[in-house]
C-alpha positions in Angstrom: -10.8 -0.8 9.0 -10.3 -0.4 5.4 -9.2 -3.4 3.0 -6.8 -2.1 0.4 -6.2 -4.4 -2.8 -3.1 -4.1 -4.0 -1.9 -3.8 -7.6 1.9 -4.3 -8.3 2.7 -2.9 -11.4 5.9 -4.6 -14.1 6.0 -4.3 -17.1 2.8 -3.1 -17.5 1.2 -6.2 -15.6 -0.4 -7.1 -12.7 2.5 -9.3 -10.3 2.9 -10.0 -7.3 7.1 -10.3 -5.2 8.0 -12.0 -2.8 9.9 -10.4 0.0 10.3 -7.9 -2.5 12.2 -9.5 -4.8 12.4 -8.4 -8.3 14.0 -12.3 -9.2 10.6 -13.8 -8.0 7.6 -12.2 -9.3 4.5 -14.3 -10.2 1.9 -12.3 -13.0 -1.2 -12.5 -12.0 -3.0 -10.6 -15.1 -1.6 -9.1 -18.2 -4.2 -6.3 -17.7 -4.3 -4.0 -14.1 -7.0 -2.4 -15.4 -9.5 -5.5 -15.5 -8.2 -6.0 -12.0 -8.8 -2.7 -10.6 -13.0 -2.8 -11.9 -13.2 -6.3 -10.0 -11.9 -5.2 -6.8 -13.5 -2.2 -7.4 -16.8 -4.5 -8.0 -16.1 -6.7 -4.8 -16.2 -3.9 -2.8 -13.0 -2.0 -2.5 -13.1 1.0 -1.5 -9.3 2.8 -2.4 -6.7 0.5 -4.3 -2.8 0.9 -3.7 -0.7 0.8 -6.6 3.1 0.4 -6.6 4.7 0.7 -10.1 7.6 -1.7 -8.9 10.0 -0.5 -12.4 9.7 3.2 -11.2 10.6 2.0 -7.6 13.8 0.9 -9.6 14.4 3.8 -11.9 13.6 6.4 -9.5 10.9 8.0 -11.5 7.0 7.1 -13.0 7.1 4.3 -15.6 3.7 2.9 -15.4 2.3 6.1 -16.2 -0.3 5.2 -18.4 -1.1 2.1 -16.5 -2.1 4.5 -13.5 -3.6 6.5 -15.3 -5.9 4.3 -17.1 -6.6 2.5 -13.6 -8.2 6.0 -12.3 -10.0 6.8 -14.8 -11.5 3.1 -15.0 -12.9 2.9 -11.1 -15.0 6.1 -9.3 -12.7 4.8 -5.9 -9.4 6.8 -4.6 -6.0 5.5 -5.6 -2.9 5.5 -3.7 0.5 5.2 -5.7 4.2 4.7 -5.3 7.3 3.7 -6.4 9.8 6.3 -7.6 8.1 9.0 -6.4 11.6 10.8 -5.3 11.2 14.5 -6.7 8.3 17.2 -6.8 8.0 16.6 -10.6 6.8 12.9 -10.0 4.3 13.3 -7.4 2.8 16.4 -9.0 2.6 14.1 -12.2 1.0 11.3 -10.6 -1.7 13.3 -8.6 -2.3 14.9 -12.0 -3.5 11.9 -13.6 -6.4 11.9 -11.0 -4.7 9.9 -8.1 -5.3 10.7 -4.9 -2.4 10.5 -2.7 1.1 10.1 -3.8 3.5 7.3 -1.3 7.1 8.8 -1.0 9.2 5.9 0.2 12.8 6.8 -0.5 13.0 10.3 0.1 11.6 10.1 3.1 15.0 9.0 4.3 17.2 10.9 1.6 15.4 13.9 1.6 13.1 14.9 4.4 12.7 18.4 3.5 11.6 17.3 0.1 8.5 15.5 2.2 8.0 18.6 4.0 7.4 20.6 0.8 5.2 18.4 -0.5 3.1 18.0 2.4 2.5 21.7 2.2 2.2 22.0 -1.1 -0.5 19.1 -1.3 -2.1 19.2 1.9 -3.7 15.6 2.7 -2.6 14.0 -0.4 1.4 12.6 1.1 1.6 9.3 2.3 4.8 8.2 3.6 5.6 4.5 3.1 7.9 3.0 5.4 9.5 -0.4 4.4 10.9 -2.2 7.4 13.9 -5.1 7.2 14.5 -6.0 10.8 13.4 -2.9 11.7 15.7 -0.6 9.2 14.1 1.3 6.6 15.1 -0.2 3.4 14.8 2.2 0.2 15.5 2.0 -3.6 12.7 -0.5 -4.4 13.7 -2.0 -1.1 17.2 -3.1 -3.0 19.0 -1.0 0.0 18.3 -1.1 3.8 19.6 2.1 5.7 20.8 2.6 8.8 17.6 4.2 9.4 14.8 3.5 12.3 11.5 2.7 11.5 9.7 4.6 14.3 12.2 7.4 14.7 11.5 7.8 11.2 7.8 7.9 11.0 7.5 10.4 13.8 9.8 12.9 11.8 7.5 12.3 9.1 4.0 12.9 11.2 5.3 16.1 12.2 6.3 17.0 8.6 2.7 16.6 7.5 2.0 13.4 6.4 -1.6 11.7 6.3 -0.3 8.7 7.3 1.9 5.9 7.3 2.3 3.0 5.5 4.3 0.3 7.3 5.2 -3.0 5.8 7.1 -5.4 7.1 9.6 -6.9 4.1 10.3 -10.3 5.5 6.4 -11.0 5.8 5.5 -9.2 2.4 4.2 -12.0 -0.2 4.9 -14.8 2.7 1.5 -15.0 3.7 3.0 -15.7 7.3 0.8 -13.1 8.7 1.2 -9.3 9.8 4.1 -8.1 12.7 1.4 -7.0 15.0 4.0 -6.1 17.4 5.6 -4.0 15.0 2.6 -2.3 13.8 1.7 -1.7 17.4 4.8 -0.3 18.7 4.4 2.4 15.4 1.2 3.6 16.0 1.6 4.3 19.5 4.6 6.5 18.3 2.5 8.4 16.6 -0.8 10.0 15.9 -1.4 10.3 12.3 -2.7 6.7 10.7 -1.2 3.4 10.3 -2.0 1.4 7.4 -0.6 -2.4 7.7 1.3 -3.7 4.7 2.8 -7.3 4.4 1.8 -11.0 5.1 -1.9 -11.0 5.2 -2.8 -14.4 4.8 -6.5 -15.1 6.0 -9.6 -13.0 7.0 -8.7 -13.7 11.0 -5.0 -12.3 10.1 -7.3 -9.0 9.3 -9.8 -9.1 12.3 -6.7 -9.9 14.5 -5.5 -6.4 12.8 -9.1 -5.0 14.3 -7.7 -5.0 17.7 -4.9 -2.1 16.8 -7.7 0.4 15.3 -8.1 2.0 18.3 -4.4 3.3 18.7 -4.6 4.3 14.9 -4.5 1.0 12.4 -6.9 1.8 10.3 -6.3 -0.3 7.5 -4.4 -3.4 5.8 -3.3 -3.5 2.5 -3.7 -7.5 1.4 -2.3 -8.4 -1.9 -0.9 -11.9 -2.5 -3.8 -13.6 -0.5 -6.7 -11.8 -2.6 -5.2 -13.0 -5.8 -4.9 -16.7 -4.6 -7.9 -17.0 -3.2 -6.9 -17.6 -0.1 -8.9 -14.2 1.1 -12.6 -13.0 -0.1 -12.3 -9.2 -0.4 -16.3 -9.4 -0.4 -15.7 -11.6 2.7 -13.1 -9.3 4.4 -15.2 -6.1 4.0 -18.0 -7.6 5.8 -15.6 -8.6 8.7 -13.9 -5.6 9.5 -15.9 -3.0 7.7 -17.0 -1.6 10.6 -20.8 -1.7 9.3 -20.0 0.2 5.9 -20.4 -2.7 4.1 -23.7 -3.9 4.3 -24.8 -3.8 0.8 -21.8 -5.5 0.0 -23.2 -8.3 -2.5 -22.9 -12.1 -1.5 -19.9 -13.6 -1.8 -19.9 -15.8 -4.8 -16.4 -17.4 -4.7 -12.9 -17.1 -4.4 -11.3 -14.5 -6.5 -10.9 -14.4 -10.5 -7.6 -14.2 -10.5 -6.9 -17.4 -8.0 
């Protein structure tokens, strides 16, 4: 199962929400970049960006933030927020990204995602943002009246690569991952599940290993890396599934903690 750092981009800087709230951000770093080389140096092996002030203005703002994260690390970038026409997605996998995470159109436009997934075979990621089990969209400041596994079957047989699934209420708590939620997904569907939200400790992520086989295949961990309260070096060697054996010893908790 793959570890994916996450970099939440305002203002240019590296922050971190909670429950997805704009009103209570923490900075962690003034400079992404710096971030993305040590994850990258701890063993990383793709980083997922969200540039949280597109996710508001519906198109890229942290352009050259993004861009200057993948030209800075030789590992594969995910990004979203604002990602809601062709123009934006084409721009972002332009600057060397890649896979692009439509989030909102998803539910406002699903023939938009169908498009794309043809047009850029392997490179769409669909990002599904749960609140009580309704997709919420718009930076998460709206919740639909859309289902969240209804929802990510339509988009599996549109052509995504896979699915990101994050649970709002746990995202930033550090209360832990909705297994129960993750599960229910990926035995809706066949394409891959990537866990978003709450990961709080190295078990919270080996508890995770148990849902590989029905298609989890990795965990997005943001909040707890930057604390400390998770070893990325640490995590990698737990669920890395043997890749990671010339991962270097850990040497502490995180530079950002």
């Amino acid at each position: 199962m793959d570890v994916i750092p996450a970099i939440d981009l305002l203002d240019g800087r590296c922050v971190r929400l909670y429950q997805g709230d704009y009103a209570q951000s923490e900075v962690f770093h003034e400079d992404p970049v710096v971030v993305a080389r040590e994850w990258a140096a701890q063993g990383a092996t793709r980083l997922h960006l969200v540039d949280l002030d597109g996710a508001k203005a519906g198109h890229v703002v942290n352009r050259a933030v993004i861009e200057a994260i993948a030209q800075a690390i030789d590992l594969p970038v995910e990004v979203g927020g604002g990602l809601r026409d062709r123009q934006s997605v084409a721009e972002v996998l332009a600057l060397g990204v890649r896979w692009a995470i439509l989030g909102t159109v998803a539910v406002e436009n699903p023939d938009l995602v169908a498009q794309l997934c043809q047009e850029f075979p392997g490179q769409i990621i669909v990002g599904i943002d749960a609140r009580n089990g309704k997709v919420a969209t718009r930076g998460w400041l709206e919740t639909s009246a859309v289902d969240a596994v209804p929802l990510a079957q339509q988009m599996a047989d549109l052509g995504a690569a896979a699915i990101i699934y994050t649970d709002i209420h746990r995202d930033g708590t550090l209360q832990g991952p909705n297994r129960e939620a993750l599960r229910e997904l990926a035995n809706a569907i066949s394409i891959p599940v990537i866990a978003s939200g709450g990961i709080s400790s190295t078990s919270d992520l080996t508890g995770l290993l148990a849902l590989e086989p029905i298609g989890v295949t990795g965990a997005i961990v943001g909040r707890a890396l930057y604390t400390g309260a998770v070893s990325l070096r640490e995590a990698v060697r737990a669920v890395g599934q043997g890749r990671w054996q010339d991962v270097p010893p850990d040497l502490g908790s995180s530079t950002f903690a």
